[in-house]
VEXDREN-2710 file (C-alpha; in Angstrom, 1 decimal):
% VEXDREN-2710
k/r/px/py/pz
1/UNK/27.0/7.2/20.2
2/UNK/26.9/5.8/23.7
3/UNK/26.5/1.5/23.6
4/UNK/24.5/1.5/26.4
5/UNK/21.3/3.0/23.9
6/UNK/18.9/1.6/21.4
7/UNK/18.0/3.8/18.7
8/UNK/14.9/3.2/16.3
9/UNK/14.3/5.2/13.3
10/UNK/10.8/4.6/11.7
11/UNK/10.9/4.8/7.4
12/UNK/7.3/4.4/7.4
13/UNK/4.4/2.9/9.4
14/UNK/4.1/5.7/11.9
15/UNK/1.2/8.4/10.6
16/UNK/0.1/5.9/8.0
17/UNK/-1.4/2.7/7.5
18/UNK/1.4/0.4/5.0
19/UNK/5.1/1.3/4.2
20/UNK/6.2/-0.5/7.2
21/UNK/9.9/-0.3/7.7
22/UNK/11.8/0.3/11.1
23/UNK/15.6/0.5/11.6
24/UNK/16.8/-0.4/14.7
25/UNK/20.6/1.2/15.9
26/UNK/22.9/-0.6/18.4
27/UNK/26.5/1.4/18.2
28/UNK/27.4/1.2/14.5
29/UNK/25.4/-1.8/13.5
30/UNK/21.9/-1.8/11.8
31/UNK/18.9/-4.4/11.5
32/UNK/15.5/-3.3/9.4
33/UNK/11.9/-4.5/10.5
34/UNK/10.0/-5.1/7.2
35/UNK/10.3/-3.4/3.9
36/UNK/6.7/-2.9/2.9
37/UNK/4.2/-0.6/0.5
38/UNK/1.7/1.7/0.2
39/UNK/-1.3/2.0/-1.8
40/UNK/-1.3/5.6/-3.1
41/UNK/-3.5/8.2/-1.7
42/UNK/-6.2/9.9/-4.0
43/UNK/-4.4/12.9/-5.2
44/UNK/-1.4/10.8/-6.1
45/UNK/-2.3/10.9/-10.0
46/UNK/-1.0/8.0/-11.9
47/UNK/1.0/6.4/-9.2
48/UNK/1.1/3.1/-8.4
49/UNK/2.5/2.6/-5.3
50/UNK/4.9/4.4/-2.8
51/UNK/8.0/2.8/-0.7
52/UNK/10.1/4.2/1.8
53/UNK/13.1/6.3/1.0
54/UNK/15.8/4.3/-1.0
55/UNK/18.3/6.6/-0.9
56/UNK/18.6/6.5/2.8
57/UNK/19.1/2.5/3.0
58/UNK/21.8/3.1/0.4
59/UNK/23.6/5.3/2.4
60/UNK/23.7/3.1/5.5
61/UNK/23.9/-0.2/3.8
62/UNK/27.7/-0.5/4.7
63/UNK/26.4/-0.9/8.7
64/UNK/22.7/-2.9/7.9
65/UNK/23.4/-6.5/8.8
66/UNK/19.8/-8.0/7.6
67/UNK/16.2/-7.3/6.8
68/UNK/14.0/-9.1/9.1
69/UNK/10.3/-9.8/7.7
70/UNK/7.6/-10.5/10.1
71/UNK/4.8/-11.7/7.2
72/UNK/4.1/-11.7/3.9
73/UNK/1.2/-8.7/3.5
74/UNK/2.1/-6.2/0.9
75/UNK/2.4/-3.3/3.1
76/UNK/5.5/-5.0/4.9
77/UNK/7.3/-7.2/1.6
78/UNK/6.2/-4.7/-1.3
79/UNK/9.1/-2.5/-1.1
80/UNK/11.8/-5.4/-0.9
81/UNK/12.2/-5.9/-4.7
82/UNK/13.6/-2.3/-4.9
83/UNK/15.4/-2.2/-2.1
84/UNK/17.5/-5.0/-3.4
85/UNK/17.9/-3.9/-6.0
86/UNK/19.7/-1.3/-5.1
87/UNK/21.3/-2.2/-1.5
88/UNK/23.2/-5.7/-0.8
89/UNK/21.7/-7.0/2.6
90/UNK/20.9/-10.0/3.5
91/UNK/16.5/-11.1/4.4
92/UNK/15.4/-13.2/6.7
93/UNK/11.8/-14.6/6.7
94/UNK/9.5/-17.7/7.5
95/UNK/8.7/-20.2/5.1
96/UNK/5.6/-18.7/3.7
97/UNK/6.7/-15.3/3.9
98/UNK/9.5/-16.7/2.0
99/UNK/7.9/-18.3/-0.7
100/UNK/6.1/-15.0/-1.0
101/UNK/9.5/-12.8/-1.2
102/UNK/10.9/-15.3/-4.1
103/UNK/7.2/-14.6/-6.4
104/UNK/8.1/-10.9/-6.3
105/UNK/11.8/-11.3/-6.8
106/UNK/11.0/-13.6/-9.5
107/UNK/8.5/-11.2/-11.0
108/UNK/11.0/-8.6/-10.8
109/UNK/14.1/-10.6/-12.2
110/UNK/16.1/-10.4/-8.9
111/UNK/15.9/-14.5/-8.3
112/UNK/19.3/-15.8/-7.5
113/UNK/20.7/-12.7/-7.4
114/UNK/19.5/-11.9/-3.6
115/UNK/18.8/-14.7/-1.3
116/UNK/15.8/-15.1/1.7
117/UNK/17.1/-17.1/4.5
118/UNK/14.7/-19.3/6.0
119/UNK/14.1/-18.7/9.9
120/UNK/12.1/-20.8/12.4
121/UNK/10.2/-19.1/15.7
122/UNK/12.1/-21.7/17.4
123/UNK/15.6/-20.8/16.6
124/UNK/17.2/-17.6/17.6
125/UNK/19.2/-15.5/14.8
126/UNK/22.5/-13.8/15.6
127/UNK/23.2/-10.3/13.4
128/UNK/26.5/-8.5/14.8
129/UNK/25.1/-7.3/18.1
130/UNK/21.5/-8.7/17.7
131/UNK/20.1/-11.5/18.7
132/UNK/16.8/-12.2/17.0
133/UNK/14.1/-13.9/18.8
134/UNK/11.2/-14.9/16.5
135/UNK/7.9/-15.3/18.4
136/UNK/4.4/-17.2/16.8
137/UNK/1.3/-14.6/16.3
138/UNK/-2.3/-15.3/14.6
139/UNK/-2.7/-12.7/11.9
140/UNK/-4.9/-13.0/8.5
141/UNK/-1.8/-14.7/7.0
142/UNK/-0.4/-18.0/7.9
143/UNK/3.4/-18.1/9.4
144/UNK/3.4/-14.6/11.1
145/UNK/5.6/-13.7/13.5
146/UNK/7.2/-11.3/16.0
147/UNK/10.5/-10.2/17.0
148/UNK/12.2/-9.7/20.4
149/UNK/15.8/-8.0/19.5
150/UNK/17.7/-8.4/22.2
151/UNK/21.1/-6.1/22.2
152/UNK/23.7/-5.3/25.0
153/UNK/21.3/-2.4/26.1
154/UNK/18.3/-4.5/26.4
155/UNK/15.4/-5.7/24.2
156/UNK/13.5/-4.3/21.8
157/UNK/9.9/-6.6/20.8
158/UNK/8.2/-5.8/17.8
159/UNK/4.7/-7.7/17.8
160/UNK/4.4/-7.5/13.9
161/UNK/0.5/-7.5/12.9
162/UNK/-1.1/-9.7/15.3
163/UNK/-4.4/-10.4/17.3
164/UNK/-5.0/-13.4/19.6
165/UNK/-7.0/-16.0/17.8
166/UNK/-7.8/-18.7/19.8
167/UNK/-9.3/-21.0/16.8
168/UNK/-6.9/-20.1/14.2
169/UNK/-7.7/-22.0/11.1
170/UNK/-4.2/-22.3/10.1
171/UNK/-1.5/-23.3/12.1
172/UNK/-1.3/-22.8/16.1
173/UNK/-2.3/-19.9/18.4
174/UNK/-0.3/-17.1/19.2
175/UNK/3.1/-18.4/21.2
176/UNK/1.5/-17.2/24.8
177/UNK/4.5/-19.2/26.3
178/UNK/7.4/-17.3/24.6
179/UNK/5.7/-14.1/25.0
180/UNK/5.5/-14.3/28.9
181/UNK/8.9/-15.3/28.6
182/UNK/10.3/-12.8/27.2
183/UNK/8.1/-10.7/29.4
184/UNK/9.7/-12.3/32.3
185/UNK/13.2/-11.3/31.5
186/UNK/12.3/-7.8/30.8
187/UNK/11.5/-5.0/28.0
188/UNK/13.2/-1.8/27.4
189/UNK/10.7/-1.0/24.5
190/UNK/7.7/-2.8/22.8
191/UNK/7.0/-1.3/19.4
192/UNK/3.2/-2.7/18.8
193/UNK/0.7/-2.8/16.2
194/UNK/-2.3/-0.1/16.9
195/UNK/-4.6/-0.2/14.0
196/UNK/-7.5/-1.7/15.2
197/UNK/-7.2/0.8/19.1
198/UNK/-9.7/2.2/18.3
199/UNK/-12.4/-0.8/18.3
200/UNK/-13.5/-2.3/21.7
201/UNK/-13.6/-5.4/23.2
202/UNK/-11.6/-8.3/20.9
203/UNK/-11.4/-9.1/17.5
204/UNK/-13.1/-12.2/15.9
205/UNK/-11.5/-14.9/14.8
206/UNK/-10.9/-15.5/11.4
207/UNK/-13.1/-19.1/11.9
208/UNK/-16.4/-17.1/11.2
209/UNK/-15.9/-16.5/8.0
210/UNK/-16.2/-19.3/6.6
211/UNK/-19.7/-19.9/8.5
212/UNK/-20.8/-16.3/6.3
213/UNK/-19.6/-18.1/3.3
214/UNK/-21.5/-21.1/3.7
215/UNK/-24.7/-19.1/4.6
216/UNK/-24.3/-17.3/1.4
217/UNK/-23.1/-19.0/-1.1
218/UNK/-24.9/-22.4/-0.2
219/UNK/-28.2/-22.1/-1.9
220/UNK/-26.9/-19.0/-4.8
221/UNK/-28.2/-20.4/-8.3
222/UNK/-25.6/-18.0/-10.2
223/UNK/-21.6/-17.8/-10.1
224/UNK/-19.8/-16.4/-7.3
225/UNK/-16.8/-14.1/-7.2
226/UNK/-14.8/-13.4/-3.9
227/UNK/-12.2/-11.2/-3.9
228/UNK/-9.6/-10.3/-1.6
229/UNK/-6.0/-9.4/-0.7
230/UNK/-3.9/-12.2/-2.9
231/UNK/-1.9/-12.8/0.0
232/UNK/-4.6/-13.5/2.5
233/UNK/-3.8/-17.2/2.2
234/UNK/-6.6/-18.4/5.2
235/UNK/-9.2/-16.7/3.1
236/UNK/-9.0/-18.0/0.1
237/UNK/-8.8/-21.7/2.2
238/UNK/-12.2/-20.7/3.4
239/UNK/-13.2/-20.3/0.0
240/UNK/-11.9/-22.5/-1.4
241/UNK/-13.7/-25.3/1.7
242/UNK/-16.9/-24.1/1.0
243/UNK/-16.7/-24.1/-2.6
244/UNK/-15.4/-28.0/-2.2
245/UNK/-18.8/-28.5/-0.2
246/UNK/-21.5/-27.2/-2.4
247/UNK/-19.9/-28.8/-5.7
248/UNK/-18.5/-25.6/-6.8
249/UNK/-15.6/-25.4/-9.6
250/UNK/-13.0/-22.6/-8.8
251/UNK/-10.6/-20.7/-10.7
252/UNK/-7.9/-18.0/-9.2
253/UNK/-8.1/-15.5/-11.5
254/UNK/-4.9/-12.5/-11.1
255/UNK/-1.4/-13.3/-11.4
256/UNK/-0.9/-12.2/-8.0
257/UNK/-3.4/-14.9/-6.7
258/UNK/-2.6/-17.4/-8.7
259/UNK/1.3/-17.1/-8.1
260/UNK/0.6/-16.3/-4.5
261/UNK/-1.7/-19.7/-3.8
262/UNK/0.5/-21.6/-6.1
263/UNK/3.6/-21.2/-3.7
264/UNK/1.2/-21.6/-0.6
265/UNK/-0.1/-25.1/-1.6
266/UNK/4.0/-26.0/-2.5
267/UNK/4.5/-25.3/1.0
268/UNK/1.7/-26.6/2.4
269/UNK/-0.1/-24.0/3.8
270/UNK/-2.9/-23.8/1.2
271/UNK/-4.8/-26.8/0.5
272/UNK/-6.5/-27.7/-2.7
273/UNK/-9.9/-29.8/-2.3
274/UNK/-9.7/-32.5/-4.8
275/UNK/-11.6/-31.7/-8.3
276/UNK/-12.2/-27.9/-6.6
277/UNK/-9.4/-25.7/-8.6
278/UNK/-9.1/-25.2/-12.6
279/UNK/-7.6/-22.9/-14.6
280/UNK/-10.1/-20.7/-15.8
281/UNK/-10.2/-21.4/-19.4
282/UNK/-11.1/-24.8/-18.0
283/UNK/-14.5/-23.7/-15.7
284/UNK/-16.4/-22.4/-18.4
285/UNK/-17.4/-25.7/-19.4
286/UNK/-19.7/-25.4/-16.0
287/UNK/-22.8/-24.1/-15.2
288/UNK/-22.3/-20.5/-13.5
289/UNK/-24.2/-21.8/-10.6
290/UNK/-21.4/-24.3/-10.4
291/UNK/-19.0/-22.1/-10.5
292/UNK/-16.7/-20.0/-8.3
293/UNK/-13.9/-17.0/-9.1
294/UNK/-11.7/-16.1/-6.4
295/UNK/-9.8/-12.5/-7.8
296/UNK/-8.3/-10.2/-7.0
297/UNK/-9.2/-6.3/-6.9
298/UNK/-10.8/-5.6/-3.1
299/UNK/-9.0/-2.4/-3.0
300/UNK/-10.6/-0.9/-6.4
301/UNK/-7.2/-0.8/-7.4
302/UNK/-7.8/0.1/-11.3
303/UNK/-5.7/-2.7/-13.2
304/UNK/-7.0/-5.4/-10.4
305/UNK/-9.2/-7.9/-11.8
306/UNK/-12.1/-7.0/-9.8
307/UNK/-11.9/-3.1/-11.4
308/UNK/-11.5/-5.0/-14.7
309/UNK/-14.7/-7.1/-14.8
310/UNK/-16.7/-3.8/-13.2
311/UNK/-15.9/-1.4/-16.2
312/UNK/-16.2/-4.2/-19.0
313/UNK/-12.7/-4.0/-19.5
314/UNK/-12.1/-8.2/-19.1
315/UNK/-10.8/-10.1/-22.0
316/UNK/-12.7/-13.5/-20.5
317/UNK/-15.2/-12.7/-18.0
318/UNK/-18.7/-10.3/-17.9
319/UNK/-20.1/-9.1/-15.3
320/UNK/-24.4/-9.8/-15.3
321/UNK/-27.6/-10.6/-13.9
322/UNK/-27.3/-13.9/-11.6
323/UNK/-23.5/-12.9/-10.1
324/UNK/-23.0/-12.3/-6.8
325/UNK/-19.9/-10.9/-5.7
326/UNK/-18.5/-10.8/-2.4
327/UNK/-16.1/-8.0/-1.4
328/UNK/-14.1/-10.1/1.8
329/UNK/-11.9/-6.9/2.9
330/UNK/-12.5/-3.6/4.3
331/UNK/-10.8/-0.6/1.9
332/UNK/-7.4/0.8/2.9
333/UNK/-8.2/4.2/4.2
334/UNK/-7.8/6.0/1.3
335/UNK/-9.3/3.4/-0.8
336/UNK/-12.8/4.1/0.1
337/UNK/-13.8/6.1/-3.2
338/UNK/-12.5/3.5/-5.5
339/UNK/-13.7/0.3/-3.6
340/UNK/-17.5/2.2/-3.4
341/UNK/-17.2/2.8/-7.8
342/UNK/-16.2/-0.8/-8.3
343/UNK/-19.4/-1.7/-6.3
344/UNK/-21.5/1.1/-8.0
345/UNK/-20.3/-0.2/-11.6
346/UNK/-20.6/-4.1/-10.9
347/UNK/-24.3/-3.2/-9.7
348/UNK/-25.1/-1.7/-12.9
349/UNK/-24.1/-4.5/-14.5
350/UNK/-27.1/-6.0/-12.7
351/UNK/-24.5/-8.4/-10.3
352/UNK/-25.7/-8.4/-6.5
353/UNK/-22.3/-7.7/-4.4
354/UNK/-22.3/-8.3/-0.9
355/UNK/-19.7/-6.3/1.8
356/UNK/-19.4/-5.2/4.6
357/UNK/-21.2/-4.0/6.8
358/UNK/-23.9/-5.9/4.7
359/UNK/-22.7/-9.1/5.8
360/UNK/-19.7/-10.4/8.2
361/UNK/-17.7/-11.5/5.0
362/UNK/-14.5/-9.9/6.7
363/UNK/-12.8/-10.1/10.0
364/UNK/-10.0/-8.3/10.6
365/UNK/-6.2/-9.5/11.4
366/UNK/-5.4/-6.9/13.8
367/UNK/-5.9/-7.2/17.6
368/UNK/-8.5/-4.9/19.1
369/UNK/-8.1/-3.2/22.3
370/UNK/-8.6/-5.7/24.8
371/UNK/-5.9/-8.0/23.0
372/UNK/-3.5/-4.7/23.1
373/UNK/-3.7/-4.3/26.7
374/UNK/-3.3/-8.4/26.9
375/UNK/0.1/-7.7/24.5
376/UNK/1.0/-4.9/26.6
377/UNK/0.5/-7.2/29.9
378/UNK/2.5/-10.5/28.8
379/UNK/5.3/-8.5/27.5
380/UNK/5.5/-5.6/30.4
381/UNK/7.9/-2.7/29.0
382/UNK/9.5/0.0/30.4
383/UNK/8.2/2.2/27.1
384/UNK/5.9/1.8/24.2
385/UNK/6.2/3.1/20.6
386/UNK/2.7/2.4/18.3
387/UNK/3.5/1.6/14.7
388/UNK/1.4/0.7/12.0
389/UNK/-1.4/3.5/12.9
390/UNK/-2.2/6.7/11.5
391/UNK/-1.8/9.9/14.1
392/UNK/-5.3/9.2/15.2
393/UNK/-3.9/5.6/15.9
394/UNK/-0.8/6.3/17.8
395/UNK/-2.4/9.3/20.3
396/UNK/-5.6/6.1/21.7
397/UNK/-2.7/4.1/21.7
398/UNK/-0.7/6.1/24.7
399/UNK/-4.2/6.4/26.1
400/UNK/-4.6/2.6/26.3
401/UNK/-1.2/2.1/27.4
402/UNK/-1.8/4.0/30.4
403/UNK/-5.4/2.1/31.0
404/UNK/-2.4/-1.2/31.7
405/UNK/-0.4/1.1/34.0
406/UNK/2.1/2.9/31.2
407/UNK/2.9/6.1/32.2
408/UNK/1.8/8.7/29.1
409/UNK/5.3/9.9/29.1
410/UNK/6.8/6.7/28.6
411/UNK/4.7/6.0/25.0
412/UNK/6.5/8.1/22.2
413/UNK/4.7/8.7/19.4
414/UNK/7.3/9.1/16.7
415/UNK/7.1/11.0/13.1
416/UNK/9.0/9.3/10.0
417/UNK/12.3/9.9/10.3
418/UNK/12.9/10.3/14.0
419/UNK/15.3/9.1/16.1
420/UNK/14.2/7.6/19.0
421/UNK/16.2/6.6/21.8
422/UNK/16.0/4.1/24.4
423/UNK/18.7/3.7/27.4
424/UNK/18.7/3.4/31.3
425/UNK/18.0/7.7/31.1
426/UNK/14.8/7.1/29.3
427/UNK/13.1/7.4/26.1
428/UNK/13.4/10.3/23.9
429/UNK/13.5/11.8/20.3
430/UNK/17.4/12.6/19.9
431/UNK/17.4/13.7/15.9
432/UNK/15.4/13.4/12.9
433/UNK/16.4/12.6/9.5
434/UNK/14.4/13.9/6.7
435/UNK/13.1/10.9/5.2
436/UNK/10.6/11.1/2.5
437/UNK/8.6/8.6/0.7
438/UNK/9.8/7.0/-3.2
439/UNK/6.9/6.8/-6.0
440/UNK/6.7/4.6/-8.2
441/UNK/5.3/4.8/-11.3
442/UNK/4.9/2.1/-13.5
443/UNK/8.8/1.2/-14.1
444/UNK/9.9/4.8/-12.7
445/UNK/10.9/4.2/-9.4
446/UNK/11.6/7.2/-7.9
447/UNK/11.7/10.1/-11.4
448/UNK/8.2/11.3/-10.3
449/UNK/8.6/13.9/-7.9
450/UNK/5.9/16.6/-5.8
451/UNK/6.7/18.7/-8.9
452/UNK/5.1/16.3/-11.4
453/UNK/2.0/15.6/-9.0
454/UNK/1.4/19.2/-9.0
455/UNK/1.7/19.2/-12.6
456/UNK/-0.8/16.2/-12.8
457/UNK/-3.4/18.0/-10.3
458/UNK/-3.3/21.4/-11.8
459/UNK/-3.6/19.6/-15.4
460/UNK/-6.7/17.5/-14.2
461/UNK/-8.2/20.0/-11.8
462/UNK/-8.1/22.6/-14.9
463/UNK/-6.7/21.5/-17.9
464/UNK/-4.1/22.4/-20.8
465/UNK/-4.4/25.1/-23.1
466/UNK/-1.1/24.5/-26.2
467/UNK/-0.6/28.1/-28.5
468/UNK/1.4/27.4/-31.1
469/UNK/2.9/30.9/-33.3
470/UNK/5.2/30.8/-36.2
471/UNK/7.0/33.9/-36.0
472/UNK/9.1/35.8/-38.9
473/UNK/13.0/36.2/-36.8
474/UNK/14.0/39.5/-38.7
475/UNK/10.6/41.3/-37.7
476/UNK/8.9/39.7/-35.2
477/UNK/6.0/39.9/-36.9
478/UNK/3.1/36.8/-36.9
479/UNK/3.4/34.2/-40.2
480/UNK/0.9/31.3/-39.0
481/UNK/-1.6/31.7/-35.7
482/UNK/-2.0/31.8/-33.1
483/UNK/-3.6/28.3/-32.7
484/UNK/-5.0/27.3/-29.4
485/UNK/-5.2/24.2/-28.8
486/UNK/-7.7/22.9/-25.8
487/UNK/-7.4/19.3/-23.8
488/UNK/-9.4/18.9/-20.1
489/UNK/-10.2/22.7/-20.7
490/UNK/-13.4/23.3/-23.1
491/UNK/-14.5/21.3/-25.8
492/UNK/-11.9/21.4/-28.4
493/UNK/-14.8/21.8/-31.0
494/UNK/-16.0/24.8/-29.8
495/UNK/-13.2/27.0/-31.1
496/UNK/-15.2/29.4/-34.0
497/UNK/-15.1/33.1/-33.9
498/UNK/-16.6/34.5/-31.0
499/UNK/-16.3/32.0/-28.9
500/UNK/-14.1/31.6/-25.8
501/UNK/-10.9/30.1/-27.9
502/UNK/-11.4/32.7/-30.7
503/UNK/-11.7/35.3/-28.1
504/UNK/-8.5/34.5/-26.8
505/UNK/-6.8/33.5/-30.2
506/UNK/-7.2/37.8/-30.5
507/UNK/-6.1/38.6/-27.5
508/UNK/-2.6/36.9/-27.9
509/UNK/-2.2/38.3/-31.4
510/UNK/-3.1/41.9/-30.6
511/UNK/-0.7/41.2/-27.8
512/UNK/2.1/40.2/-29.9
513/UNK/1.6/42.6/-32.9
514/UNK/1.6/45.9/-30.1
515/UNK/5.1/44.4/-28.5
516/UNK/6.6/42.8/-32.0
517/UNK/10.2/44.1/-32.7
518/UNK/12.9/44.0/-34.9
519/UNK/14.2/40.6/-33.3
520/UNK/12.6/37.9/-31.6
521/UNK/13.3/37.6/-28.0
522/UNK/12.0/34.1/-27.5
523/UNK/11.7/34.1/-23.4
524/UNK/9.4/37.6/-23.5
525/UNK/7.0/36.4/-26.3
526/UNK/6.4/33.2/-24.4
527/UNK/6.0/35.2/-21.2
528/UNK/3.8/37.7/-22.9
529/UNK/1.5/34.9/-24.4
530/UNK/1.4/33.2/-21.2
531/UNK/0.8/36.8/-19.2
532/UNK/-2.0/37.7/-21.9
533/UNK/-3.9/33.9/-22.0
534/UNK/-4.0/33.8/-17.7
535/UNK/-5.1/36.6/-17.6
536/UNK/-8.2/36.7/-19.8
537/UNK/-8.9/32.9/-19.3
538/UNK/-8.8/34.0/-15.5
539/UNK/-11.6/36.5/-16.0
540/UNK/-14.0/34.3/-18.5
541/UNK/-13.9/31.0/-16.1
542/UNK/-12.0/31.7/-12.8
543/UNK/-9.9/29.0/-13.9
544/UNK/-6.2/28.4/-14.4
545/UNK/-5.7/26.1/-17.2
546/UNK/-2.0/25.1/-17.6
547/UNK/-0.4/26.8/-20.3
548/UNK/2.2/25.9/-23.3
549/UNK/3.3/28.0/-25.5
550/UNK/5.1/26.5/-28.7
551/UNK/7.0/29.4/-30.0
552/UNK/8.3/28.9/-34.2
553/UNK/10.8/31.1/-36.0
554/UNK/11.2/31.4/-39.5
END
């Protein structure tokens, strides 16, 4: 490969909203951009969350000379504990986003064993041929950052998740300075955050929230629960502020929050009001309209808290009459049918729940479009690259680009897997690596494969239907059966003569009795009970129930 060329190679992030991972390529040396998740999509049956392809990093982890983390949201740290535990690199975060890599190491008994090194936005990082420039941005998590990589060939930015908040409520603004700085010098390539293209004008800072809280929750005469992302650390500060003023007792409820705050107020980027947090064994000696729960669960994910307390499922707290819960997020897209049943069950319940677009009880931590043209204008690159955007995303993103004089040809728009390159000759897709996503399913990590989904859809979608037959070996003849046994198919009850089982309980035996032999040939009778069940199920329902046979010889 020539040394005068950048080469990045998205793992995820580009098409999709989470699994944000980028490899950047100078000669033989490699650096990765984030190592985050994904929240499955619907027909994903039983998974709990997808990360980019492991087995790739392995093979290249002889050249990667760090992972570089640009904050500590989900869908750009998830994936880290099982990338190290299979690779050997090195991570390099800020001190928040730190704290918040050691919780899920911890949680996933890989403390000690792989180190985070702490980095500053004021200190440059040297890895082999890069030279890592960490730049300040607002997002809706304190200690953000972005990178400018500078190489030999030039320099690569990456703004991370960003918008320009001019009244952050945690730390500084965005580090205008730097940006126009690096700027200054020149860009080869800005690879920038696009989610929010597609909304007009500039987003609002994360300030007004707390002004929705207060309207809301300062004259409620029940308990309030707020949930949210865990790591959305300037949220639950809001809440926890407003809570302080109105007397309120709070209690993080969710391992996820409590671990994530607990680190956060260690560090000092969460503060606890004085008497404001308990445990929440401890706030039920409160009256509910002193009393505030702070959970997680905004994503309907189904073992969240949130889900929990909506289907009756909590060991310690009930949904009822008097609640108000407020839903501070917007659902992933993908999300939308399980965020909309947690609100259908908590109203049952007889709990009031306020979201948006009821109220402004969420504000979002990406940069609309007049703060992308603004990115695009202090940082001035020769090409673009959108990341962190579905398709959708990435095509208004080339159309903005050219609104602040980028020429369309000079914004890729890059698949997973492609390899993009950026030299003196231009910008271009030079390969493509087929790169696929891992599942992970509870602790298999990687074992459920397209094969099982299908299994999992076509078992849901139409059921099982299990015929067991105890066959004599020297004649071929029935002994015991057929039994048909129905799950997700019909009503296992209604299995009497006549009926659709019985029906088909005689079909396979007259099918067996008119091909039975001297010897049984165990692959045809399975094929012929599975051939003779489709077949008539087929014609009855227009269905195609899965089908077992369990074959006996005696």
């Amino acid at each position: 490969m020539s040394t005068q060329s950048i080469r990045v190679i998205p793992l995820g992030g580009v098409g999709e909203i989470g699994k944000n991972a980028t490899l950047v390529e100078y000669g033989d040396d490699l650096l990765l951009v984030d190592a985050g998740l994904k929240f499955p999509e619907e027909e994903m049956l039983g998974i709990d969350l997808v990360i980019p392809d492991i087995s790739f990093l392995q093979e290249v982890q002889h050249r990667l000379r760090g992972i570089i983390i640009t904050h500590g949201h989900e869908d750009h740290i998830g994936a880290l504990p099982y990338i190290l535990a299979n690779v050997s690199v090195p991570v390099y975060a800020t001190s928040l986003t730190r704290g918040l890599i050691t919780v899920k190491l911890k949680e996933h008994k890989l403390l000690g064993k792989r180190d985070v090194d702490l980095i500053s936005s004021k200190e440059p990082l040297v890895l082999g041929p890069f030279t890592v420039q960490p730049f300040r941005v607002t997002h809706s998590i304190p200690d953000a950052v972005g990178f400018a990589i500078h190489t030999p060939a030039g320099t690569i930015v990456f703004t991370g998740d960003f918008k320009f908040d001019q009244t952050p409520v945690s730390g500084p603004p965005a580090d205008f300075g730097t940006l126009a700085s690096i700027g200054e010098r020149g860009v080869l390539a800005l690879l920038s955050d696009c989610t929010r293209v597609e909304k007009a004008g500039y987003t609002p800072s994360e300030r007004v929230i707390r002004g929705s809280f207060d309207s809301i929750i300062r004259d409620l005469p029940g308990r309030v629960i707020i949930t949210t992302f865990a790591s959305n650390i300037i949220r639950v500060q809001q809440a926890l502020d407003v809570a302080h003023r109105y007397g309120r007792k709070v209690a993080l409820v969710g391992r996820s929050m409590e671990n994530n705050c607990a680190i956060a107020n260690e560090l000092g980027f969460l503060e606890f009001p004085e008497d404001t947090v308990y445990k929440l064994d401890d706030v039920r000696r409160f009256g509910l309209d002193q009393v505030m729960l702070i959970t997680t669960g905004s994503q309907g994910e189904p073992s969240s808290v949130l889900s929990r307390i909506a289907s009756g499922d909590h060991r310690q707290i009930r949904a009822m009459a008097g609640d108000t819960v407020i839903l501070s997020a917007t659902p992933i897209p993908g999300n939308e049918e399980t965020v909309a049943r947690t609100i259908d069950n908590l109203m049952r319940l007889g709990s009031d729940v306020i979201y948006e677009p009821l109220a402004d009880v969420h504000v979002s931590g990406h940069g609309s479009r007049e703060e992308l043209k603004l990115m695009l204008n202090l940082i001035r690159p020769r090409y673009c690259m959108p990341v962190h955007g579905e398709y959708r995303h990435l095509v208004l993103y080339r159309r903005l680009a050219a609104e602040a004089g980028i020429p369309p040809e000079n914004v890729i728009l890059a698949e997973i897997g492609d390899v993009v390159q950026f030299d003196d000759e231009g910008a271009k897709k030079v390969d493509h690596h087929s790169i696929g996503s891992v599942l992970v399913d509870g602790v298999n990590v990687g074992g459920t494969t397209e094969v099982v989904l299908r299994d999992r859809q076509h078992l849901s979608r139409d059921g099982v239907l299990i015929v067991a037959i105890t066959l004599d070996q020297t004649t071929g003849s029935i002994v015991a059966g057929p039994e048909v046994v129905s799950r997700g198919f019909t009503d296992p009850s209604l299995d009497g003569e006549g009926t659709l089982i019985g029906e088909a309980r005689e079909r396979i035996r007259e099918a067996i009795e008119d091909a039975a032999t001297s010897t049984v040939e165990y692959g045809f009778v399975v094929s012929k009970v599975k051939e003779t069940l489709s077949d008539f199920v087929y014609k009855q329902t227009r269905t195609r129930p899965m089908i077992l046979p369990v074959i006996t010889e005696v």
